[in-house]
NUROLO-731976 format. One record per residue (C-alpha): x, y, z. Coordinates in Angstrom, 3 decimals. Layout:
# residues N
+----------+----------+----------+
!        x !        y !        z !
+----------+----------+----------+
!        X !        Y !        Z !
...
+----------+----------+----------+
//
This chain:
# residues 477
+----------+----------+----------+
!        x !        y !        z !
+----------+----------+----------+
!    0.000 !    0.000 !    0.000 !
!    3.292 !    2.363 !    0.781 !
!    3.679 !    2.464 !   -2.998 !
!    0.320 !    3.720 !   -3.988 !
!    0.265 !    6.479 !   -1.746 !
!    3.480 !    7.703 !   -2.988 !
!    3.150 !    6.959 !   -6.579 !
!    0.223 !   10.180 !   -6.349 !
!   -0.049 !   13.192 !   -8.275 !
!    3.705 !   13.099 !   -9.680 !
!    3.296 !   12.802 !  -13.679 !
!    1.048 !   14.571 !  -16.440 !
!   -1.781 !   12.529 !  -17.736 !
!   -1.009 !   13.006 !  -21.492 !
!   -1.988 !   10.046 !  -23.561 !
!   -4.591 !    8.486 !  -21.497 !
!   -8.134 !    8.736 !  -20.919 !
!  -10.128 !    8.937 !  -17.185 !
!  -13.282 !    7.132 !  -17.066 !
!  -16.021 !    8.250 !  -14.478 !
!  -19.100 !    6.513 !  -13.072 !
!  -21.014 !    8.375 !  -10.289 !
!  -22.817 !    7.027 !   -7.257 !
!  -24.503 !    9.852 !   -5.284 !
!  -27.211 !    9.714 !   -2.339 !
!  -29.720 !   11.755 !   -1.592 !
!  -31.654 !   12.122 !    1.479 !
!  -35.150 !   12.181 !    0.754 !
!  -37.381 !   15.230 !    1.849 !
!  -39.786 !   13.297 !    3.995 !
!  -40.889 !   14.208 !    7.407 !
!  -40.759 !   10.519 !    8.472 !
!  -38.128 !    7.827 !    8.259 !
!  -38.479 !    4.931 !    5.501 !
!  -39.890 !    2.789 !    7.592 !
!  -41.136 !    3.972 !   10.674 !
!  -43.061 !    7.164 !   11.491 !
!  -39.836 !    9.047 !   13.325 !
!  -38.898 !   12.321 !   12.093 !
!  -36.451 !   12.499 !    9.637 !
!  -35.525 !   15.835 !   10.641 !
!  -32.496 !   14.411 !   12.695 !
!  -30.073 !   17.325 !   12.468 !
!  -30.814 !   19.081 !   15.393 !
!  -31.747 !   16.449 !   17.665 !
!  -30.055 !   15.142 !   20.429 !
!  -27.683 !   12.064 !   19.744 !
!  -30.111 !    8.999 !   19.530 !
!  -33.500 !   10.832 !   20.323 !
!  -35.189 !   10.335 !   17.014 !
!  -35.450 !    6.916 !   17.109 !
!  -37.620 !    4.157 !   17.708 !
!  -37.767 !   -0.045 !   17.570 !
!  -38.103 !   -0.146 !   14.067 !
!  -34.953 !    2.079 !   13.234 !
!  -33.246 !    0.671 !   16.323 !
!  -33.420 !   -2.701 !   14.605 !
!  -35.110 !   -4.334 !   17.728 !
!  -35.946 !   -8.451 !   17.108 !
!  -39.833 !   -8.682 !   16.112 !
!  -40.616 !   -5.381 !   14.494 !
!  -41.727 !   -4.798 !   11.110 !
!  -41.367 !   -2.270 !    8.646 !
!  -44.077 !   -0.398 !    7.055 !
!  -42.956 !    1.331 !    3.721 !
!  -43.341 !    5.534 !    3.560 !
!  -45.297 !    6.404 !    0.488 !
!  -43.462 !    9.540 !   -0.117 !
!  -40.357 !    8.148 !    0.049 !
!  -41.385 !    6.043 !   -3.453 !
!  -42.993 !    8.438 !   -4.723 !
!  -40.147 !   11.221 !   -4.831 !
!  -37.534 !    7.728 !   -6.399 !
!  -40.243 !    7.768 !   -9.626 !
!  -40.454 !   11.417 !   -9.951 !
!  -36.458 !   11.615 !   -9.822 !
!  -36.944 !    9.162 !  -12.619 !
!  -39.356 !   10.615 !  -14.702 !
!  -36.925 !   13.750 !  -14.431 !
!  -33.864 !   11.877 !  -15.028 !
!  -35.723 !    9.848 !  -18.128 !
!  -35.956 !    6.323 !  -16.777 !
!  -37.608 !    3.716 !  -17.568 !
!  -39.949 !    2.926 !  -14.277 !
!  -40.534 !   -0.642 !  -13.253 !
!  -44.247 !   -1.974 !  -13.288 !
!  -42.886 !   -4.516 !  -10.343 !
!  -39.985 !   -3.675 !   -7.709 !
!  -39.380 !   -4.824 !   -4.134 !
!  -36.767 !   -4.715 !   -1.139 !
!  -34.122 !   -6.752 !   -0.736 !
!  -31.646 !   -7.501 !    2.431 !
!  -27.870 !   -6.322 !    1.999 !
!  -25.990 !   -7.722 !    4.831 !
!  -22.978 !   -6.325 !    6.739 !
!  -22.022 !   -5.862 !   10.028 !
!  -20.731 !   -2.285 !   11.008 !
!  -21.640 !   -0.343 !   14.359 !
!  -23.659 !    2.291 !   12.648 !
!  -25.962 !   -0.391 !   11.442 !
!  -28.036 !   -1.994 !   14.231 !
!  -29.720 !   -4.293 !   12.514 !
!  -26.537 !   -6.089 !   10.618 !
!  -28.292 !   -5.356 !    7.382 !
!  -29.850 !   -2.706 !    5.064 !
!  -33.109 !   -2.386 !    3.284 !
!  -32.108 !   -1.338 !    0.225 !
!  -32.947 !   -2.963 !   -3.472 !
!  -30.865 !   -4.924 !   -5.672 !
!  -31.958 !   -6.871 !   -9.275 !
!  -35.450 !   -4.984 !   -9.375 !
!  -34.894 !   -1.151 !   -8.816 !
!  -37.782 !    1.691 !   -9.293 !
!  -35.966 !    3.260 !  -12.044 !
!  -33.382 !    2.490 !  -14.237 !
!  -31.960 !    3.210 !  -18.281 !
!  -32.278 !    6.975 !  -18.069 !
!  -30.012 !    9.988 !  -18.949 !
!  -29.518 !   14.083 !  -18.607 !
!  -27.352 !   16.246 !  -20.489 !
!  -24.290 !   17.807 !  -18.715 !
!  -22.944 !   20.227 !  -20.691 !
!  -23.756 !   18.574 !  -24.493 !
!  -22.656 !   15.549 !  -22.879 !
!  -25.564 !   12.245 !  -22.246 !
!  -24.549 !   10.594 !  -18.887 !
!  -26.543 !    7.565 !  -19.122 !
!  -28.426 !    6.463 !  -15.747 !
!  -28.159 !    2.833 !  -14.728 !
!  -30.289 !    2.913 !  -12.178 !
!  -32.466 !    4.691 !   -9.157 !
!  -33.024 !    3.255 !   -6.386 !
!  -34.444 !    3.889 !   -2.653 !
!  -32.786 !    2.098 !    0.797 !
!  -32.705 !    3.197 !    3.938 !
!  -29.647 !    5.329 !    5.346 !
!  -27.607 !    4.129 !    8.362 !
!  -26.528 !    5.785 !   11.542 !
!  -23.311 !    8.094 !   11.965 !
!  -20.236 !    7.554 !   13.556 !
!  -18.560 !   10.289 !   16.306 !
!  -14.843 !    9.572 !   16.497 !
!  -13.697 !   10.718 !   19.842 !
!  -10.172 !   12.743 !   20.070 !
!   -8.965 !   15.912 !   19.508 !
!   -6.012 !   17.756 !   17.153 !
!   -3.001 !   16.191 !   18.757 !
!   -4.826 !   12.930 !   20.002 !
!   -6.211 !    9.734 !   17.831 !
!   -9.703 !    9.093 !   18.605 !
!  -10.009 !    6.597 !   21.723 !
!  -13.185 !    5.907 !   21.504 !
!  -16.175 !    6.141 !   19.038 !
!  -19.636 !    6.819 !   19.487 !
!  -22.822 !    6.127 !   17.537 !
!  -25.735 !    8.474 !   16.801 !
!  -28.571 !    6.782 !   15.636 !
!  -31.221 !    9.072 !   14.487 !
!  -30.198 !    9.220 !   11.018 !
!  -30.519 !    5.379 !   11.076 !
!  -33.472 !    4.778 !    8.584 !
!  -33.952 !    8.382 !    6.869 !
!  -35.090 !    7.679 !    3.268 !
!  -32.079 !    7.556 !    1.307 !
!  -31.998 !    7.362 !   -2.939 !
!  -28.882 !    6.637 !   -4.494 !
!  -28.275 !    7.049 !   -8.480 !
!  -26.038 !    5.354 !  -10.069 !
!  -24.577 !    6.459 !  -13.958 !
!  -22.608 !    4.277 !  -16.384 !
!  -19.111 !    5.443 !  -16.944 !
!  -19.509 !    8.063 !  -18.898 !
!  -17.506 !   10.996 !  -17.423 !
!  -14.285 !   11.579 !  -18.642 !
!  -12.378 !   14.077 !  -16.137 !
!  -12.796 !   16.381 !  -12.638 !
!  -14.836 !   18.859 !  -14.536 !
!  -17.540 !   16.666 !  -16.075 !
!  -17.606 !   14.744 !  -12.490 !
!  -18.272 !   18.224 !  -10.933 !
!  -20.408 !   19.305 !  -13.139 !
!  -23.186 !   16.485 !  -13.048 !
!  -23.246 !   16.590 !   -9.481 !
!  -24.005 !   20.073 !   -9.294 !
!  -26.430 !   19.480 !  -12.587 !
!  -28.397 !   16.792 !  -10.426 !
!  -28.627 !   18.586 !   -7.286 !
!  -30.305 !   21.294 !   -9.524 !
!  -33.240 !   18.534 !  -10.945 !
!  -33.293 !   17.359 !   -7.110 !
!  -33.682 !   20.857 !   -6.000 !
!  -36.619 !   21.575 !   -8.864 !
!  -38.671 !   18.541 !   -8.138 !
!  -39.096 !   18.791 !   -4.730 !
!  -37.207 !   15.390 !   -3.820 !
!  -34.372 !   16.726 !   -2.019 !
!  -32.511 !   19.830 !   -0.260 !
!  -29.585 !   18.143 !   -1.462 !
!  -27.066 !   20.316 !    0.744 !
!  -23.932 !   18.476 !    0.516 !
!  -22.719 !   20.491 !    4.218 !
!  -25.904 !   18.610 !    5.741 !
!  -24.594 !   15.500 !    4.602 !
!  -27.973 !   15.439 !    2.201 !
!  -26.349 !   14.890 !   -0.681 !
!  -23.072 !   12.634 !   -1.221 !
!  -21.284 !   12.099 !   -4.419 !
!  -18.652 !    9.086 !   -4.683 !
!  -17.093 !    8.724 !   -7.639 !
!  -15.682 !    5.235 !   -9.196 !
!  -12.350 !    6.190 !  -11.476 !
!  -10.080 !    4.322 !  -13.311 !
!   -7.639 !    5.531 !  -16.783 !
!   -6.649 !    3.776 !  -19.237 !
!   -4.709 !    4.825 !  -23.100 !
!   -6.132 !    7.149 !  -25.069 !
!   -7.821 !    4.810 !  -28.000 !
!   -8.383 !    1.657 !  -25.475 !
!  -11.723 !    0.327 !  -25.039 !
!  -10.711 !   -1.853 !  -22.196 !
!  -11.591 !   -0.596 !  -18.729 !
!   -9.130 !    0.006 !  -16.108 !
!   -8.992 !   -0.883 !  -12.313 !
!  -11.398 !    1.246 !  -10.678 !
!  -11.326 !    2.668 !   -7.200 !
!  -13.779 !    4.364 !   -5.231 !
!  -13.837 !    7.466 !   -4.211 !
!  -15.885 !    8.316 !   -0.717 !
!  -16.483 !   10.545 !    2.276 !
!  -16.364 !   13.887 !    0.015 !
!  -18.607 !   16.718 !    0.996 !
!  -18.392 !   19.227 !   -1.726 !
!  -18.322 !   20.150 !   -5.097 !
!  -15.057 !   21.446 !   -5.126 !
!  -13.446 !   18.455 !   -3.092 !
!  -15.271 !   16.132 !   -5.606 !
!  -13.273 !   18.001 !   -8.255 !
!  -10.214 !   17.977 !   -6.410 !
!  -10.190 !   14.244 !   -5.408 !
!  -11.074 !   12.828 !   -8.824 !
!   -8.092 !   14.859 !   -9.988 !
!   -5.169 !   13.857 !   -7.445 !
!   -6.945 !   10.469 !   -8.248 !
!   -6.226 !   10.438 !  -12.071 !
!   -3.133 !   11.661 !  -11.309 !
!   -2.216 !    9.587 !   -9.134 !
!   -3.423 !    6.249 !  -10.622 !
!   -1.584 !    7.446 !  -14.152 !
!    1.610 !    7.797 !  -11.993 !
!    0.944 !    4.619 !  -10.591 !
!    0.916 !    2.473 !  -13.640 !
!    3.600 !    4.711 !  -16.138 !
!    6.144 !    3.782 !  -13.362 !
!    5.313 !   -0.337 !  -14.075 !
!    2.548 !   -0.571 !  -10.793 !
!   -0.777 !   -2.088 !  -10.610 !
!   -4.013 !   -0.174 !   -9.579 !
!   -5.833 !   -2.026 !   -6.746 !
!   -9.541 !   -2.138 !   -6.680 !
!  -10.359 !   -0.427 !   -3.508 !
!  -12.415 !    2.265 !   -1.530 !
!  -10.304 !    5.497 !   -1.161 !
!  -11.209 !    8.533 !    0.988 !
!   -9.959 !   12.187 !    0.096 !
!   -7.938 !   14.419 !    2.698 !
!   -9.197 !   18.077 !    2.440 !
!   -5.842 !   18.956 !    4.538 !
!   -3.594 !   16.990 !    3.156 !
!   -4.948 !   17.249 !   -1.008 !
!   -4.478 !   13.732 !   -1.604 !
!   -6.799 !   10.061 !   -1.477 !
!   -5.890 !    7.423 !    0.443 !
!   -6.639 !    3.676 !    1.252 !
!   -9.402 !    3.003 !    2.937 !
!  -10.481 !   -0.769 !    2.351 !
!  -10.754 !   -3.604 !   -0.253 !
!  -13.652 !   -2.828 !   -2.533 !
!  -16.781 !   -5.518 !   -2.025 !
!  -18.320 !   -6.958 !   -4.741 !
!  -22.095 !   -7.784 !   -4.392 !
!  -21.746 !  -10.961 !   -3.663 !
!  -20.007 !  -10.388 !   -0.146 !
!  -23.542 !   -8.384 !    0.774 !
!  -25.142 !  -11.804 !    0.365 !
!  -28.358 !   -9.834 !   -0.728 !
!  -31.816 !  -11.755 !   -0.520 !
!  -35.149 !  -10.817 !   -0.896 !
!  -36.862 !   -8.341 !    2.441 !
!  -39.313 !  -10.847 !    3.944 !
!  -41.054 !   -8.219 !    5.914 !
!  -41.967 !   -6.366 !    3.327 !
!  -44.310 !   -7.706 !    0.403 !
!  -43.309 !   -6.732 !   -3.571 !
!  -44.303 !   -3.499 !   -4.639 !
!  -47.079 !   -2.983 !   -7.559 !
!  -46.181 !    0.629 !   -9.379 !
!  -49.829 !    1.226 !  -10.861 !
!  -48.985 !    3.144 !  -14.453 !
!  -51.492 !    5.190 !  -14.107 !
!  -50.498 !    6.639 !  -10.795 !
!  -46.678 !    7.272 !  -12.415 !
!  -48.322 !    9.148 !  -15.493 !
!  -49.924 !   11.687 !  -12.699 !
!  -46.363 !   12.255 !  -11.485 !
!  -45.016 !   12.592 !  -14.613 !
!  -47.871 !   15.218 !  -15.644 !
!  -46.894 !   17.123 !  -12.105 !
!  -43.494 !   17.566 !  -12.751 !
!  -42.417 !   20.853 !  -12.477 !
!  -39.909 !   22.767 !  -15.629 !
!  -36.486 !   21.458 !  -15.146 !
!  -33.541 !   23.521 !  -15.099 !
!  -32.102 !   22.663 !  -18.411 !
!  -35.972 !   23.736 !  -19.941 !
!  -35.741 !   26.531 !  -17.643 !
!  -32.233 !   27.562 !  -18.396 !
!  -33.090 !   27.634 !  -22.190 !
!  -36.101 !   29.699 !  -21.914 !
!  -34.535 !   32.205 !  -19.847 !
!  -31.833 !   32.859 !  -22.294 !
!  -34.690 !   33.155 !  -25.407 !
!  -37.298 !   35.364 !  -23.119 !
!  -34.874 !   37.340 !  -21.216 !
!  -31.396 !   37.833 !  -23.385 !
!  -29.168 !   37.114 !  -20.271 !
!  -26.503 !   35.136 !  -20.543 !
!  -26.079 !   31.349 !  -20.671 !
!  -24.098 !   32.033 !  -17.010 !
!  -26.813 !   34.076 !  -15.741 !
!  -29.308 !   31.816 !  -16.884 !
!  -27.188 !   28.481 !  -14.785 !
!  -26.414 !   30.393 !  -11.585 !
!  -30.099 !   31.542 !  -11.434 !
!  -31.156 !   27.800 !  -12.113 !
!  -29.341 !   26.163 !   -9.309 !
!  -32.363 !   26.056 !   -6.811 !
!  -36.322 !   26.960 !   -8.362 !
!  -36.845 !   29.569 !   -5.603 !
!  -34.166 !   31.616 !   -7.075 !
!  -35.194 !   31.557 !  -10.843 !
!  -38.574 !   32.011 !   -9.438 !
!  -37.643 !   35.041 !   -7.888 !
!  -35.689 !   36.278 !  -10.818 !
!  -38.717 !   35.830 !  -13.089 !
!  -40.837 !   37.649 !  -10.063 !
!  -38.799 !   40.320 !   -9.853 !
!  -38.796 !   41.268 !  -13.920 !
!  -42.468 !   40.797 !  -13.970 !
!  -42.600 !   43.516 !  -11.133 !
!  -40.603 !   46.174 !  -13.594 !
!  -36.940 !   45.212 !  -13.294 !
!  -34.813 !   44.945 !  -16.428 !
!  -33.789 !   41.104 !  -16.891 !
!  -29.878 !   41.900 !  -16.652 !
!  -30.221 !   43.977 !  -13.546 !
!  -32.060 !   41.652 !  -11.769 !
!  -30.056 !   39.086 !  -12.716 !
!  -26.891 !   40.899 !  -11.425 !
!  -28.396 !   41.928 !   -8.098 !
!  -30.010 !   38.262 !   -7.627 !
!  -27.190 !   36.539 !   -8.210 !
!  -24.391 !   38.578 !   -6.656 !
!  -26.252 !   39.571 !   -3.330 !
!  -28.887 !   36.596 !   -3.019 !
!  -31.610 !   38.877 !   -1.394 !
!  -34.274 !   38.067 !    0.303 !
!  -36.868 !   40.800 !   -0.469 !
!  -39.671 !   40.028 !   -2.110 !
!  -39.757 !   40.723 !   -5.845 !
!  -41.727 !   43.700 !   -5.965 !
!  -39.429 !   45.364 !   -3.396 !
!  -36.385 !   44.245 !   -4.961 !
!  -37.565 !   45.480 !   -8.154 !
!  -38.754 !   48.796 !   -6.451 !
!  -34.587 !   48.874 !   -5.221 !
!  -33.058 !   47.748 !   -9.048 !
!  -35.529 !   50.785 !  -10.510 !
!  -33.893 !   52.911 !   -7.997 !
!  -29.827 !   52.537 !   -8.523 !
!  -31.167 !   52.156 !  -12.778 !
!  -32.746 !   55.325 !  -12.782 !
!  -29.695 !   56.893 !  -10.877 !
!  -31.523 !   57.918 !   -7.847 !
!  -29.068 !   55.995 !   -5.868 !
!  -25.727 !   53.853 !   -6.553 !
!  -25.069 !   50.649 !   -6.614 !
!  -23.129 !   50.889 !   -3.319 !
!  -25.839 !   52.833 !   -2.026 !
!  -28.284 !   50.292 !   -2.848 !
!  -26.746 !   47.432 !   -1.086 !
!  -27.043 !   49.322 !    1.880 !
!  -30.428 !   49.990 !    1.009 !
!  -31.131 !   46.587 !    0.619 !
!  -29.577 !   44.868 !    3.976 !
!  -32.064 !   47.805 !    5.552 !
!  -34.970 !   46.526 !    3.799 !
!  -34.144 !   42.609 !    4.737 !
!  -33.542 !   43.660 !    8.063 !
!  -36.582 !   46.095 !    9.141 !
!  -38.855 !   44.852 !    5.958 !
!  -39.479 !   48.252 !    5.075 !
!  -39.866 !   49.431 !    1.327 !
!  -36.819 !   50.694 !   -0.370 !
!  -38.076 !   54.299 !   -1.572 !
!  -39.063 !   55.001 !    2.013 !
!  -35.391 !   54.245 !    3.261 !
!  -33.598 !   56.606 !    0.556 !
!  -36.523 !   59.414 !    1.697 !
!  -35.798 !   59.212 !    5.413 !
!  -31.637 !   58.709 !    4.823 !
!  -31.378 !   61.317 !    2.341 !
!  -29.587 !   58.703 !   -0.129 !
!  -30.062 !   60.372 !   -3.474 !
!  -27.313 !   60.412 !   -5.521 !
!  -25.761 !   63.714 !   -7.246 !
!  -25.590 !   63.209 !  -10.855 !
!  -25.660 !   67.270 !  -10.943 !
!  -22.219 !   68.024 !  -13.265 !
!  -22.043 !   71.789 !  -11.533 !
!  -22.572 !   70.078 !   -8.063 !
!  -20.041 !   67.779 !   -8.284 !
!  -17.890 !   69.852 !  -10.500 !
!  -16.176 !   71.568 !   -6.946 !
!  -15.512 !   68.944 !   -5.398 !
!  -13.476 !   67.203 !   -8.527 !
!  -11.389 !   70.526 !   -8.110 !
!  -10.803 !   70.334 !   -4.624 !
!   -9.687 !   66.396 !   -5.019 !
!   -7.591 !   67.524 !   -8.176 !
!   -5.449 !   70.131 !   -6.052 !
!   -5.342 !   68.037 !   -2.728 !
!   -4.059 !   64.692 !   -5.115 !
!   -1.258 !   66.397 !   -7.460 !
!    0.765 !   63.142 !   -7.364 !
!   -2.223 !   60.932 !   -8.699 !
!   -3.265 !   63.987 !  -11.298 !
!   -0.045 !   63.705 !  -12.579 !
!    0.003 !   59.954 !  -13.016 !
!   -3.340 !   59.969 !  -15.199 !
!   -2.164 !   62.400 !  -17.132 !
!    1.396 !   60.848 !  -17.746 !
!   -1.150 !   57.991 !  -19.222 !
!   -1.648 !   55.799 !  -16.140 !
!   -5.006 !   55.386 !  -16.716 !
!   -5.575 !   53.098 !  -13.568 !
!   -4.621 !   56.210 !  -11.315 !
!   -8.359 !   57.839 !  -12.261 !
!   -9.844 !   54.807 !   -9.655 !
!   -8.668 !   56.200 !   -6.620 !
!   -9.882 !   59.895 !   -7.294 !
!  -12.888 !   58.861 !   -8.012 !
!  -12.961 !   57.372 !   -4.667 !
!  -11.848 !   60.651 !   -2.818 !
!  -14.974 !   62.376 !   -5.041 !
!  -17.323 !   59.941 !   -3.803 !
!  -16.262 !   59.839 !   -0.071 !
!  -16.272 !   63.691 !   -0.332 !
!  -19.842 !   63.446 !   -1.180 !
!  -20.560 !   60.984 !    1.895 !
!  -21.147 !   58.200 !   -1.297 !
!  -23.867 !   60.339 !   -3.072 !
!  -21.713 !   61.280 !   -5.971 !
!  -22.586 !   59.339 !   -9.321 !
!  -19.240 !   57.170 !  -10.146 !
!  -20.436 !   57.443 !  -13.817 !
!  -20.642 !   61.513 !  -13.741 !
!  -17.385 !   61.252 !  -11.435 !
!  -15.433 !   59.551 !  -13.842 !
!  -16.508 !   61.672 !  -16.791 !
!  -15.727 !   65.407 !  -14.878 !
!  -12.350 !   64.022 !  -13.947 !
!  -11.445 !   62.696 !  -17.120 !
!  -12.576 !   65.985 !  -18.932 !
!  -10.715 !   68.359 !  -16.484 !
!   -7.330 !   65.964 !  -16.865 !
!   -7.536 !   65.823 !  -20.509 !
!   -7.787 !   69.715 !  -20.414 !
+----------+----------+----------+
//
């Protein structure tokens, strides 16, 4: 093992090809557990309060199956194009770790809800293998501190049983970016549907990627390992990276890649060994007795279909057509349907579609879309700056309080006035000499600062626009 950690990360990758699969897993937005009626709202709770019997994994008790739970699997894969299984049931994958009191998982094996779907990442067609729904297990506390290995570990059950759907792709990814990229373009369908928060710092959403490389032109797979325990976009970007990297290193220097599970250190940039990889047949999975075979009536999956909301890549196109922003507006605004809903609000209330774009995206308010519309007409019509406007807006958030009647009762209009503001660009000009000099020697970037000085001079009323225009006309002269 010595030799794969250090083989990582030391060569270019020129001349061979990464190949990606995904597994990510998704806690369900349910208010009860899979199968038993505790909340699923675990976060908050104290260690091992939200459970019960049936999620303890007590002998005797029987699971009854949460409705919701299947029916937010099928919508993820009418969303994700699937084809959705007339018959499905549970089966019984068996292991023995402490955050698993009952020594096995309800999850499903040969006969999953969904499966042979696909979505378009960036012109590319991931292909789905399959979606399917299990329960999660508990969590593990590893007791220690920074200087000090963990002597003990504890185990928190109350996330033991949350409704947990994991989608699986074929290998279809071919680098860190597309990896990134279709998590972040799945948490966005997950988001729009309603079937997950899919916050990755909750732990609601967790992507593990399965890489392996081989030559450029080969159609034969390569060793794969298995990436785990990442909690980010950008780690998952990172960590498939070092990973290529390292596994390229690994075999141009005459090694072997081993088939294994490999976790990702944040502090450390690098993936390292964490166990053997098991194959399905160590799970020894059989069919759940408790639980009898599930009937998916067709008709009942056609209403879900028909309920679907617009997806983002719908949405995303028909932004760019109705409202001429840009293609990265038009993703960034997509990310989560409450904020392309507001966007959409917010023009229909009077804002211009850039603007509100701009303001949405770089200050993520949380007026209402009249109000912020009421603010973007403000700092467009010059009233008030930009600057000003932020200011105007954490007022608003804060006291809830409509933006014209803050600028009345601060006195924030801004002076666009040339002859008011043509005084104080004098009295800047003749207490700045140095930087005078320097624009008009032709350092252009020295104008920035004075039109600072004009602004603060004006306690921030002073248009930067009419600023920039008096000083360039008087240093030009």
């Amino acid at each position: 093992m010595k030799g794969q950690e250090e083989a990582g990360g030391t060569r270019g990758t020129e001349g061979w090809e990464a190949v990606i699969g995904m597994e990510v897993h998704a806690q369900l937005a349910t208010r009860s557990k899979m199968f038993c009626s505790c909340s699923a709202d675990y976060l908050a709770a104290p260690p091992n309060s939200s459970v019960c019997e049936v999620c303890l994994g007590m002998p005797g008790v029987l699971p009854v199956v949460n409705r919701r739970a299947v029916e937010l699997v099928v919508r993820t894969g009418l969303a994700l194009r699937c084809e959705i299984a007339r018959h499905t049931k549970f089966d019984r994958k068996n292991y023995f770790y402490p955050d698993l009191p009952k020594g096995y998982q309800i999850s499903q094996y040969d006969l999953p809800m969904c499966r042979a779907g696909r979505m378009e990442v960036g012109g590319h067609t991931v292909r789905i293998t399959r979606v399917h729904l299990e329960e999660d297990t508990g969590k593990l506390l590893h007791a220690g501190d920074a200087l000090h290995a963990a002597e003990e570990s504890l185990v928190d059950l109350n996330r033991s049983g949350v409704p947990l759907m994991e989608i699986v792709t074929e290998p279809d990814l071919h680098g860190a970016d597309q990896a990134r990229d279709y998590a972040v373009a799945l948490r966005a369908i997950l988001r729009a549907i309603g079937a997950s928060e899919a916050d990755m710092e909750k732990g609601q959403l967790r992507a593990e990627a399965n890489v392996s490389v081989r030559r450029r032109g080969s159609e034969e797979l390569g060793v794969k390992t298995e990436l785990k325990n990442i909690n980010s976009f950008r780690a998952l970007h990172r960590a498939v990276e070092h990973e290529i990297r390292r596994q390229v290193a690994l075999l141009e220097s005459g090694g072997s890649v081993l088939q294994e599970t490999r976790g990702w250190s944040e502090a450390e940039q690098r993936t390292f060994s964490q166990r053997s990889k098991e194959y399905a047949q160590d799970y020894r999975y059989f069919p759940e007795p408790d639980l009898p075979p599930l009937e998916l009536d067709p008709a009942w999956v056609e209403s879900l279909r028909a309920s679907l909301p617009e997806l983002p890549a719908a949405r995303r196109r028909r932004l760019v057509e109705q409202h001429a922003i840009t293609d990265y507006d038009a993703e960034q605004l997509t990310q989560a349907a409450a904020t392309a809903d507001l966007f959409e609000a917010t023009v229909a209330a009077g804002a211009p579609a850039k603007q509100a774009a701009n303001w949405i995206i770089g200050s993520q308010p949380t007026l209402e879309a009249p109000r912020l519309a009421e603010l973007i007409g403000l700092v467009v019509a010059g009233r008030i700056s930009r600057d000003q406007g932020l200011q105007v807006l954490e007022e608003a958030q804060a006291g809830g309080r409509a933006p014209a009647e803050i600028v009345r009762e601060r006195g924030l209009v801004q002076v666009s006035d040339e002859d008011a503001l043509a005084a104080v660009v004098e009295r800047v000009l003749a207490e700045n000499p140095k930087a005078a000099a320097d624009v008009r020697a032709g350092r252009t970037q020295a104008i920035g600062p004075l039109i600072g000085k004009v602004i603060a001079a004006t306690g921030g009323q002073a248009d930067p626009r009419v600023a920039r225009e008096l000083l360039g006309r008087r240093l030009a002269g």
